[in-house]
C-alpha positions in Angstrom: 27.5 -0.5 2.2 27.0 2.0 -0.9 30.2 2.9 -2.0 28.5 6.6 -2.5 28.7 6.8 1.3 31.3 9.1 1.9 30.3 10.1 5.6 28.4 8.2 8.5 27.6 9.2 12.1 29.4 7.8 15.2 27.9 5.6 16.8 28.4 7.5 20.6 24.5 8.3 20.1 21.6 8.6 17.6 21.9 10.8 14.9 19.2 12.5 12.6 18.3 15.4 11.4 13.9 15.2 10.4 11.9 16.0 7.8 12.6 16.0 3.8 11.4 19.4 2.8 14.5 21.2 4.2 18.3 20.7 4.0 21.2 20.2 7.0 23.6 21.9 5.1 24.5 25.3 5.6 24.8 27.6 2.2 28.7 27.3 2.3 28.4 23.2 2.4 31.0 23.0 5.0 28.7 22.0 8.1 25.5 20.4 8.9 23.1 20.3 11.8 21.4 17.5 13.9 19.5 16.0 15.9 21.2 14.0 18.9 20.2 11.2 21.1 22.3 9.7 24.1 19.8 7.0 24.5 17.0 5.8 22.2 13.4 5.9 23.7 11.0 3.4 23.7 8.2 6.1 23.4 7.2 9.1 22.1 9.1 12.1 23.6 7.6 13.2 27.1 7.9 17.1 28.1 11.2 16.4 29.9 12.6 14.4 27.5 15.4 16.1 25.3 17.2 16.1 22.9 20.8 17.5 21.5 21.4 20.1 18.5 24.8 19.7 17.3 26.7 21.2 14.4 29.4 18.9 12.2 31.9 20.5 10.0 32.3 18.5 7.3 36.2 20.1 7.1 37.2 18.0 9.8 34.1 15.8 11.1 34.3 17.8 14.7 31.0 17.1 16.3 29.9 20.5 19.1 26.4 20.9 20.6 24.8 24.0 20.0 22.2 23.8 21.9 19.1 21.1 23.6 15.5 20.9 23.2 12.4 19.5 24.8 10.1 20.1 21.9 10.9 17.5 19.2 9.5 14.3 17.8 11.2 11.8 15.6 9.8 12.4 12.5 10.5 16.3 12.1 12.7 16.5 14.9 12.0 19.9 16.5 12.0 22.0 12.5 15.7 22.5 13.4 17.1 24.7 10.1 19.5 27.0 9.4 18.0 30.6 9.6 17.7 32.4 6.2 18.0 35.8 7.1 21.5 35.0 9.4 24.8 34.0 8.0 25.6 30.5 10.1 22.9 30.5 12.7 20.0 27.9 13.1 16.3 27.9 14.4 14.1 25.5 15.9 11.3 24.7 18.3 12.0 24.8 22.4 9.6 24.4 25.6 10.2 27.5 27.4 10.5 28.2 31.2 6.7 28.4 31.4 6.0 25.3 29.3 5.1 27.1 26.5 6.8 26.3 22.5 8.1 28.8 21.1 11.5 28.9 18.9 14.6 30.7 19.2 18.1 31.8 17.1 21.4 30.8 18.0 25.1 31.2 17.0 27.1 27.9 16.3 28.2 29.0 19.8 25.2 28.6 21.1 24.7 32.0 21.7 21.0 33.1 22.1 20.4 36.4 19.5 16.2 36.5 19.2 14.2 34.1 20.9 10.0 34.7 19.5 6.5 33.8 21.1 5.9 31.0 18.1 6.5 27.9 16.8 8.2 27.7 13.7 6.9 25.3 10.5 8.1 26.6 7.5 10.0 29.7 6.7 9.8 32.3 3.4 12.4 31.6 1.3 13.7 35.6 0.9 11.6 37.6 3.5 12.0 37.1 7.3 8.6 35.3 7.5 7.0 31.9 8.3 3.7 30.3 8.9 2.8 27.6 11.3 0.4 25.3 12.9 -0.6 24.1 16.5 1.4 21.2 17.3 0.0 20.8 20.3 -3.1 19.8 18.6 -0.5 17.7 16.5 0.3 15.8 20.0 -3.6 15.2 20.5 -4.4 13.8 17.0 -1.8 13.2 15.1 1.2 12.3 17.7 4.0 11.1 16.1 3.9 15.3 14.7 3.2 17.2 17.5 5.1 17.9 20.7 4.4 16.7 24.3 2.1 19.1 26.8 -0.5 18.1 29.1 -3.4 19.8 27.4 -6.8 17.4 26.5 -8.8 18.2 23.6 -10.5 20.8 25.7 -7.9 22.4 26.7 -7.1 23.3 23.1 -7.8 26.7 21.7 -11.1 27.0 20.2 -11.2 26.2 16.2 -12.5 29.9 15.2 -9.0 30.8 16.7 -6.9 28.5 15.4 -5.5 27.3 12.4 -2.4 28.5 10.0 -0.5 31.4 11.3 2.0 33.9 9.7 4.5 34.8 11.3 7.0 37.8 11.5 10.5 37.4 12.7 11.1 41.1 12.7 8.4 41.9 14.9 8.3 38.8 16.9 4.5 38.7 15.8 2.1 36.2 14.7 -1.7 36.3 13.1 -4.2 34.3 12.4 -4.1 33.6 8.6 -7.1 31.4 8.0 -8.7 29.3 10.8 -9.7 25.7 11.4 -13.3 26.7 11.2 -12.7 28.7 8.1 -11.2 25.6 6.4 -13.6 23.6 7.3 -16.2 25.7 6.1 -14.3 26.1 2.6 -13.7 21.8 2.2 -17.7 21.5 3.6 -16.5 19.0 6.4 -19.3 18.3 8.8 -19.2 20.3 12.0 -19.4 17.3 14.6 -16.3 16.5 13.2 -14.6 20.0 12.9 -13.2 19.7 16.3 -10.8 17.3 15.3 -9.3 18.4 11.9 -5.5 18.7 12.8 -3.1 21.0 9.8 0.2 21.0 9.5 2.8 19.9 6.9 3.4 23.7 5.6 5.7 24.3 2.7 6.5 27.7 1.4 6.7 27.8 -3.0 10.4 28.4 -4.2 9.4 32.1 -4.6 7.7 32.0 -1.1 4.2 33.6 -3.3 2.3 30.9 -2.0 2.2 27.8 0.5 0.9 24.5 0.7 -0.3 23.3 4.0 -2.0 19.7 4.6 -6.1 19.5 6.8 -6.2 16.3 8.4 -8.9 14.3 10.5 -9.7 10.0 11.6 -12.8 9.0 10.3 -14.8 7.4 13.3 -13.3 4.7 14.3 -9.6 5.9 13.7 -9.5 3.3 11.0 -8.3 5.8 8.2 -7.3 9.2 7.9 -8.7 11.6 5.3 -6.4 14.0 4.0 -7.0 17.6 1.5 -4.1 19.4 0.5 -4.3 22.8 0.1 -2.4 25.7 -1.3 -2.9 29.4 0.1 -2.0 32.5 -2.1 0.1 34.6 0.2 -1.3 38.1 -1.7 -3.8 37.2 -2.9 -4.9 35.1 0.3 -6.7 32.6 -2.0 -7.2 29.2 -1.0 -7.7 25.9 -3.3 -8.1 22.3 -2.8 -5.1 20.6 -4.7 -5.8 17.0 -3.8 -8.1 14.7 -1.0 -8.8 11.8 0.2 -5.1 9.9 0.8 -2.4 12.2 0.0 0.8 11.8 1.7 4.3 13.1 0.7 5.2 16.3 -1.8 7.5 18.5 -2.8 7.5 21.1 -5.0 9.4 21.2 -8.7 8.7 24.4 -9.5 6.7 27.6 -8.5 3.3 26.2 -9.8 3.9 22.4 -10.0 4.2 19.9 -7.0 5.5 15.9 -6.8 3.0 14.5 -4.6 2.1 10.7 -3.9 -1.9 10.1 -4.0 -4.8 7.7 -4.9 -6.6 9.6 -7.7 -9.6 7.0 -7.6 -13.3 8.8 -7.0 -14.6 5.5 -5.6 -11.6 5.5 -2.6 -12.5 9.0 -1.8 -16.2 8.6 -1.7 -15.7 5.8 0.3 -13.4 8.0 2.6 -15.8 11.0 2.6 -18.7 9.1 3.4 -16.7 7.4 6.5 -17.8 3.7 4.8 -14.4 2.4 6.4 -15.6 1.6 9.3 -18.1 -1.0 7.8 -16.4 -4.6 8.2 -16.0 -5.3 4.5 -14.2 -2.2 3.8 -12.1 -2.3 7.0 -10.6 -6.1 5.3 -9.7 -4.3 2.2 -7.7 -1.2 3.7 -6.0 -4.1 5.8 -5.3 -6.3 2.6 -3.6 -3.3 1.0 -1.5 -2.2 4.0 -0.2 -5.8 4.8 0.3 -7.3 1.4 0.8 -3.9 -0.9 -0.9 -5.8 -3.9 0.3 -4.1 -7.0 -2.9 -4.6 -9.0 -5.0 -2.7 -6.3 -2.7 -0.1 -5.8 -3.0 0.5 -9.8 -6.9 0.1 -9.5 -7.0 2.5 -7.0 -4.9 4.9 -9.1 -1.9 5.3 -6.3 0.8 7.1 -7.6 3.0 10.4 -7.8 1.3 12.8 -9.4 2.4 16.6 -10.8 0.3 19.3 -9.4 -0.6 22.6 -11.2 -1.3 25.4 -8.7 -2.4 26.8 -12.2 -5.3 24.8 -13.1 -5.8 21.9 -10.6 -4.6 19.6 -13.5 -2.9 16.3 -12.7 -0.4 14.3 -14.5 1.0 10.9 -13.4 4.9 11.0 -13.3 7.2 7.6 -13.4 4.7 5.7 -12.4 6.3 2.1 -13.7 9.4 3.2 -11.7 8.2 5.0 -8.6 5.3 3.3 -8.1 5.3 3.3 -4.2 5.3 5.6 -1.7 8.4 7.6 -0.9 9.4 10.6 0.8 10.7 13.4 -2.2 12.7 16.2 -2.3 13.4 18.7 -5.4 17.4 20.1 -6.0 17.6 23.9 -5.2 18.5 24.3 -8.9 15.1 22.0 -9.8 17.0 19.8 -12.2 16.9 16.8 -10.2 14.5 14.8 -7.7 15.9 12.5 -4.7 13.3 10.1 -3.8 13.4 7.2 -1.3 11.0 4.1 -0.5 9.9 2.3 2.9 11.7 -0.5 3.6 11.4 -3.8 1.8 11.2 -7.2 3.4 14.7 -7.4 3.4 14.9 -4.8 6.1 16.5 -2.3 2.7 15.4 1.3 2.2 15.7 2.1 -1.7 16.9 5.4 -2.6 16.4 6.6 -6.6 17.9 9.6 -8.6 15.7 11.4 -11.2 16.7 13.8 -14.3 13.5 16.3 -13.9 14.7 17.4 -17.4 14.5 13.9 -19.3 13.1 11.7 -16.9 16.4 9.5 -16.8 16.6 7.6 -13.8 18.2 4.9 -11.2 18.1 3.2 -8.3 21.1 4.7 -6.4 21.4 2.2 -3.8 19.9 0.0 -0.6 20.1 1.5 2.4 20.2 -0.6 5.9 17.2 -0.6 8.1 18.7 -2.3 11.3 16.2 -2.1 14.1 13.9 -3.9 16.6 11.7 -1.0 17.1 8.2 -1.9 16.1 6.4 1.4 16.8 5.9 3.0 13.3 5.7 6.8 15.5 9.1 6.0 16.1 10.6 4.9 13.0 13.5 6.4 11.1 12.7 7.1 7.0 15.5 7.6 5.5 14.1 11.3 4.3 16.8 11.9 2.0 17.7 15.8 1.6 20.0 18.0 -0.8 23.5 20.0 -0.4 22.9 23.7 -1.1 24.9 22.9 -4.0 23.3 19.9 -5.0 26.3 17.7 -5.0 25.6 15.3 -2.0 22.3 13.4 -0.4 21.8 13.4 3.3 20.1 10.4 5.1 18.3 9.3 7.9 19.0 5.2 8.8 19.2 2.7 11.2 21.8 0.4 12.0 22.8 -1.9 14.5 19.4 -0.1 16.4 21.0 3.4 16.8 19.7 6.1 14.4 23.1 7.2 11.8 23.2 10.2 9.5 25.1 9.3 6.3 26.0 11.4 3.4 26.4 10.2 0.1 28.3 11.8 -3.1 26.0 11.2 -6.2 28.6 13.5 -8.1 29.7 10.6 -10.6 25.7 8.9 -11.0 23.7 12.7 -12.1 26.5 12.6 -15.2 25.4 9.4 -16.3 21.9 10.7 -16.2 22.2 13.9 -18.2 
């Protein structure tokens, strides 16, 4: 156990809390929010299945539920967060009476003050607005991100009318910002396939100008998934293609610049575009490099993290003798540091590093446990580690002894050695 560990779930239930691109901690530091489960599942959440919101303080470790939801999965959890434009009050995803998702406010209390006719994604960082996506077209493509309905892919609302939507929390409103159709139209993608390009992954800028938001769809066979990033001006409403063909986690550093983990290599995304993966000798390559992780083809194939511009495209390769695998990022609110953790190992260990965005100093923090039996990657727990408002403490997402714990870790004394 990392002596940095200075809090850890009980162990009456499983704790976590989701994604990496947002914190748990309120703006005061003194209480978190989470995710709770009684009992793990051996599944995917079904519509009934539900799940606990609870607050912590961190004053005196009292545990309350706030609140339950139906509309969750285990990698983003239901978007719970605290709501920007309240003091102390939280939003998140719910299955209404009707079966429908929408999202909802509530008090610490539990108290119900605005309930709205959307889902939530990602929320403006000043003005009461967000945008989302359809995650029950998540559910249908992409499951592990999406939420459980009964709708088949026909049931789902025709591409010209769906896509990214902006939302407004003062006027319980949402529209149609740009459409799957649209998109598709813009990245050139084949129409027989059109009908099952998925988005999601939204991410407001620090300034909330601008957003990033991830098209996805399976080549034919399912075999591999091909992936373009792209950011939307909110003003503007201008739309660029920031990176394709495998692109997984980001963050951003800055107003213009994003951390993201790619493969920069033409001859990879040519043989992604042209859907060449399903072709036997391809098909034993992709399944060399996701069993065995060879370093040398990971470098041929130029995988790495990579900075960004919104500016000018431009892409720079960052750290990539030290982080030079995949991880799940996630930028300080003050933008001097970067939190960044690994998949496990063999070992069953989950590495978690700290990086000086000012002089690139760096170091392995610590190895956190990865104690389970589950063998269902849609179910897994990634450590996602987050930031305190006040940039003081690390928030994580781990398994141990086969029950999901939240720990929090105090990297106080390690950021002075890296300054």
């Amino acid at each position: 156990m990392s002596k940095n560990i200075i809090y850890k779930t009980p162990d009456d239930g499983s704790y976590f809390f989701g994604f990496h691109d947002i914190s748990p901690w309120n703006k005061k530091n003194d209480h978190i929010i989470l995710h709770k489960l009684n009992k793990e599942t051996n599944s995917l959440p079904s519509m009934n299945d539900k799940v606990d919101l609870v607050s912590i303080n961190l004053s005196n470790d009292e545990i309350k539920k706030i609140d339950e939801t139906k509309s969750w999965n285990y990698q983003q959890g239901s978007r719970l967060m605290w709501y920007p434009y309240l003091e102390d009050h939280i939003i998140f995803n719910y299955r209404n009476e009707d079966k429908s998702i929408c999202s909802k406010v509530v008090n610490l209390k539990g108290e119900i003050i605005k309930k709205f006719d959307f889902t939530i994604n990602s929320l403006h960082p000043f003005e009461p607005l967000g945008v989302t996506s359809n995650f029950e077209r998540l559910r249908i493509f992409f499951p592990a991100y999406g939420y459980a309905c009964h709708k088949k892919i026909n049931d789902l609302i025709d591409i010209k009318n769906d896509g990214i939507w902006l939302l407004d929390f003062q006027k319980n409103s949402k529209k149609l910002l740009i459409s799957i159709d649209e998109i598709s139209d813009f990245l050139k993608i084949d129409k027989q396939i059109r009908n099952k390009v998925f988005l999601g992954h939204c991410l407001f800028s620090p300034l909330g100008n601008k957003f990033v938001f991830l098209c996805r769809y399976f080549n034919s066979d399912n075999s591999a998934m091909i992936t373009y990033m792209i950011n939307y001006e909110l003003h503007t409403k201008k739309i660029q293609l920031l990176a394709s063909g495998k692109v997984s986690h980001f963050d951003w550093i800055d107003n213009d610049d994003l951390l993201v983990w790619m493969r920069n290599s033409n001859f990879a995304k040519k043989i992604l575009k042209n859907d060449l993966t399903k072709y036997t000798f391809f098909k034993k390559i992709i399944n060399v490099i996701r069993k065995f992780k060879p370093k040398i083809l990971h470098k041929a194939l130029k995988d790495a993290f990579y900075i960004i511009s919104t500016k000018n495209d431009k892409k720079i390769l960052f750290l990539e003798n030290i982080l030079n695998v995949d991880g799940h990022q996630m930028t300080s609110f003050d933008g001097n540091w970067l939190i960044v953790d690994a998949y496990p190992n063999k070992d069953k260990k989950i590495p978690l590093y700290l990086v000086n965005l000012k002089n690139l100093k760096n170091t392995k923090i610590c190895d956190l446990k990865y104690e389970t039996n589950i063998k269902n990657s849609d179910l897994k727990c990634d450590a996602h580690p987050r930031w305190s408002t006040n940039d003081k403490f690390i928030g994580v997402d781990t398994f141990e002894n086969n029950i999901r714990r939240f720990q929090i870790l105090d990297i106080s004394q390690i950021k002075k050695k890296l300054v």
